[in-house]
Legacy VTK file of the C-alpha trace (Angstrom):
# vtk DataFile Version 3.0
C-alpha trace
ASCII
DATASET POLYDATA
POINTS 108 float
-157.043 29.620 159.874
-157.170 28.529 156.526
-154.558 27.353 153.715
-153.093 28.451 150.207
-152.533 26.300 147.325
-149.230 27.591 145.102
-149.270 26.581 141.470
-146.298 27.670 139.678
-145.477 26.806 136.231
-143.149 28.180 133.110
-144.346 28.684 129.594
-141.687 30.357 128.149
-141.638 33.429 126.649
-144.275 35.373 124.680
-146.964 33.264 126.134
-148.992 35.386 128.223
-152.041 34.626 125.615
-151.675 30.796 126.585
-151.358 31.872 130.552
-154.509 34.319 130.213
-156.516 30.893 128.992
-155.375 28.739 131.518
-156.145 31.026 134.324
-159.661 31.991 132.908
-160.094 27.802 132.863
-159.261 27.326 136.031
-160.324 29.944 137.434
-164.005 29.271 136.942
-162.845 25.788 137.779
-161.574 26.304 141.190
-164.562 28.518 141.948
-166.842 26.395 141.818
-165.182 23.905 144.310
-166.280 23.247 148.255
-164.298 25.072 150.594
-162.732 27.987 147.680
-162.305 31.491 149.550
-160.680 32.915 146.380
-157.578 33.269 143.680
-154.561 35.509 143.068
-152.506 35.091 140.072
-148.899 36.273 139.646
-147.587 37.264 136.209
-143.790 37.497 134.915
-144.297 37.494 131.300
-140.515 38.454 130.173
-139.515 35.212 131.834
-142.521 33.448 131.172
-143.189 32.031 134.500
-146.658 32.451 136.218
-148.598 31.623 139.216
-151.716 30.856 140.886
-152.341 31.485 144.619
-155.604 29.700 146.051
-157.244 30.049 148.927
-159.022 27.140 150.682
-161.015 26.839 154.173
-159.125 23.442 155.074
-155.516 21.962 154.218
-158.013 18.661 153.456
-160.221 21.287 151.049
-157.357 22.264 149.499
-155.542 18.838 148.969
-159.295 17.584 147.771
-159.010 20.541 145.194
-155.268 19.890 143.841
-156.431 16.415 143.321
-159.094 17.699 140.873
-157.079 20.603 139.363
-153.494 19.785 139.129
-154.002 16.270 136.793
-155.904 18.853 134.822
-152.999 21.539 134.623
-150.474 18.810 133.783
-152.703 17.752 130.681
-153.447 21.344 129.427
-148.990 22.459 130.337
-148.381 19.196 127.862
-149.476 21.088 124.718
-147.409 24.426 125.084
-144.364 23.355 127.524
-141.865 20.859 128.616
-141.724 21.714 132.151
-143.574 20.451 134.620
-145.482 22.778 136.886
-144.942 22.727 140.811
-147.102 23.435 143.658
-146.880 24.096 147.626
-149.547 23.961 150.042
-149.552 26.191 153.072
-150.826 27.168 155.902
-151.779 31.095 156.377
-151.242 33.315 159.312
-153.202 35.864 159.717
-151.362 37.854 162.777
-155.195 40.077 163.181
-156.941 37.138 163.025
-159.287 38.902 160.498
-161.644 36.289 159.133
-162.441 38.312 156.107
-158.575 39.164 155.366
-159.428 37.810 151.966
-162.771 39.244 151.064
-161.284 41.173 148.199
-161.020 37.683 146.427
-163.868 35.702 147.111
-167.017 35.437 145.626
-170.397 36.458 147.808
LINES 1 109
108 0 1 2 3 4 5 6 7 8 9 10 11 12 13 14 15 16 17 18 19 20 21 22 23 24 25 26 27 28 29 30 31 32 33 34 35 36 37 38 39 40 41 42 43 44 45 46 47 48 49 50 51 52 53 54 55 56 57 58 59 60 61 62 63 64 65 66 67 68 69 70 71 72 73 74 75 76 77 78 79 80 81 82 83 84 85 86 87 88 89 90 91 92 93 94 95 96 97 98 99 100 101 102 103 104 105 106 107
């Protein structure tokens, strides 16, 4: 078992410059964190809303990591957009109980 951190946050449109950044921030960010099994990020440029999808080996890992990233987010969102970002933290199933079900996005 392990658990996913959902960032999702609106920029607006013609902004995918400004979402590229961010991600490549926090990406190297978030790798770099105990507990980080890896990131997905979710696109929708002609509405301008984007998201992040992390994956951590403990809801505690996870919480310890939005406590680090999100004030960060908040402070870098405050410069190109009104709207505040939202997140969701979840647990994940994994029905095959395949501990590498996420290999394609974590580092070795």
């Amino acid at each position: 078992m392990y658990y996913a951190r959902l960032i999702q946050y609106k920029l607006g449109t013609n902004q995918r410059k400004v979402a590229e950044e961010l991600t490549k921030k926090f990406d190297k960010i978030s790798r770099n964190l105990y507990g980080f099994r890896g990131n997905v990020y979710f696109f929708d440029d002609p509405h301008g809303e984007y998201k992040a999808l992390n994956y951590w080996d403990t809801k505690e890992l996870a919480e310890k990591a939005h406590e680090v990233l999100f004030p960060q987010l908040e402070n870098e969102l405050k410069n190109v957009t009104t709207e505040k970002p939202r997140y969701s933290i979840f647990e994940v199933y994994d029905p095959t109980d395949d501990q590498d079900l996420v290999a394609s996005h974590t580092i070795k």
